[in-house]
N, C-alpha and C positions, 0 to 999 in steps of 0.2 A: 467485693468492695470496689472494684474497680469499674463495675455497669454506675454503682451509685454514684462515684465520684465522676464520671458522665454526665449523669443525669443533673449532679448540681453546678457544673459547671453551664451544663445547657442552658438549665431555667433559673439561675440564679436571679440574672435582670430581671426577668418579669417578677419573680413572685418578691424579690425586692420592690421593686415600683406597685406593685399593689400593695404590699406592707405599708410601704410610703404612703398612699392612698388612705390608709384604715389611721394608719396613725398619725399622720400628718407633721411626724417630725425624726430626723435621721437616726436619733440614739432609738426611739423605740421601733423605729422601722428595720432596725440592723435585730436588735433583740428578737424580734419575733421571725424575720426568715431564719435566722439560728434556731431559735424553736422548729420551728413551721420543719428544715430539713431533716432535723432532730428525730424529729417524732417520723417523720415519712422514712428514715433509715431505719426505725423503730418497726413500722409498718408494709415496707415493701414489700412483703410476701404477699399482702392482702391486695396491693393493688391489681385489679381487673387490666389486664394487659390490651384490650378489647377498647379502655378507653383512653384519654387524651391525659396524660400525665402533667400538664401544665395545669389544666382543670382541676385536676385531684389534689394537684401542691396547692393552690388558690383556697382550695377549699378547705384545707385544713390551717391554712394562715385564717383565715376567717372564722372561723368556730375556735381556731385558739387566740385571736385579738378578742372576740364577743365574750369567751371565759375569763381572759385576764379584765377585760371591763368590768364583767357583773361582779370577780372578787375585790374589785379596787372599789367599784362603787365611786368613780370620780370622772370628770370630764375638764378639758382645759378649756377656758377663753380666750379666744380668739382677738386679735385685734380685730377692730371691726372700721379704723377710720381709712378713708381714702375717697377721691370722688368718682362717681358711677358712667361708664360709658352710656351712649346711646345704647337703647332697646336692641337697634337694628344692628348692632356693631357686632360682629361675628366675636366669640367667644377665642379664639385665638390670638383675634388681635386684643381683646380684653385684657388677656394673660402675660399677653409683652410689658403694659403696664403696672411695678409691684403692689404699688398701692390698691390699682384694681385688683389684683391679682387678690391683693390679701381680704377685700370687700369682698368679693365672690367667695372666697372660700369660706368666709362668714357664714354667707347667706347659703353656701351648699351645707354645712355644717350643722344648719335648721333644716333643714330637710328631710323628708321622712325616706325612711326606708320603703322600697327596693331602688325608687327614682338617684339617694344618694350616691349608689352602692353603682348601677350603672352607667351615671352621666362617669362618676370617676376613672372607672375603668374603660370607658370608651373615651377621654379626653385626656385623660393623664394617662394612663398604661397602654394608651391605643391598640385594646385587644378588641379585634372582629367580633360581630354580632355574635356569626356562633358560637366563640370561646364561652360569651357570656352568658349567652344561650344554656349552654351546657352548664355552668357553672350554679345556677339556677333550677338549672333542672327544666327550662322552658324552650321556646319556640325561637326562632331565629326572628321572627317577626314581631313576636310579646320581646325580645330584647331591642328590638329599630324601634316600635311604638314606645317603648319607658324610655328609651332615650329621649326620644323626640319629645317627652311630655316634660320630660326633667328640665329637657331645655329651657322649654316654651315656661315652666314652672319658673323660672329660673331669671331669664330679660324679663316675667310680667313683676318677678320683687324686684329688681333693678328698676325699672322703671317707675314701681311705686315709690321706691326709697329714693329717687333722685325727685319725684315733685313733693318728699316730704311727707307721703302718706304712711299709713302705718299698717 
């Protein structure tokens, strides 16, 4: 009990900040890494010691936020008002403004899967390509290219939505 009680104080922050990420608000984000540690105290014998145990906690927050969705069958709306930075205006400085802040998250919230899943986790959880690499089960370079497309995805609806297009 005692390796365990390690392990959650290690990775507590991350796999909270990606809970945070999936669910985009603190009561459910708290709910699920309580799950999320639950079940991996549940399953620590299984885990492959071979891999990245930050990865494996990620992962099972993620297939149990996708199970609790498909049994709720619901989705919150977003505020959506605030005005849009410039295209070229680095996504960080975007985020210092709330109201931008809450426009983007809007617009990542339409976004499809996988591009949603790792602009969040390389912008909000600021985990390394390869964590997410791993997490995916893919390349270190298939995670630098989704990022990079997510972005690019990302300033061209900003920039539609601030001349008004649809």
């Amino acid at each position: 009990m005692d390796d365990f009680e390690l392990i959650y104080n290690r990775y507590f922050t991350a796999v909270y900040c990606y809970a945070r990420s999936l669910t985009r608000n603190e009561r459910d984000a708290e709910e699920l890494t309580a799950e999320t540690f639950f079940k991996a105290l549940k399953a620590i014998g299984r885990f492959d010691e071979r891999g990245d145990i930050r990865v494996w906690l990620c992962q099972i927050a993620k297939h149990t936020w996708f199970n609790q969705r498909r049994v709720r069958k619901r989705e919150r709306p977003l505020d959506e008002s605030g005005d849009l930075p410039a295209a070229d205006e680095p996504i960080s400085e975007t985020l210092e403004n709330r109201d931008t802040a809450q426009r983007l998250f809007a617009l990542l919230h339409r976004m499809e899967e996988p591009y949603k899943e790792v602009f969040t986790l390389r912008t909000f959880c600021e985990q390394p390509y390869a964590q997410i690499a791993a997490l995916f089960g893919k390349t270190e370079t298939w995670a630098r290219v989704t990022y990079h497309r997510a972005k690019t995805k990302l300033l061209l609806e900003m920039e539609r939505e601030s001349f008004g297009e649809s």
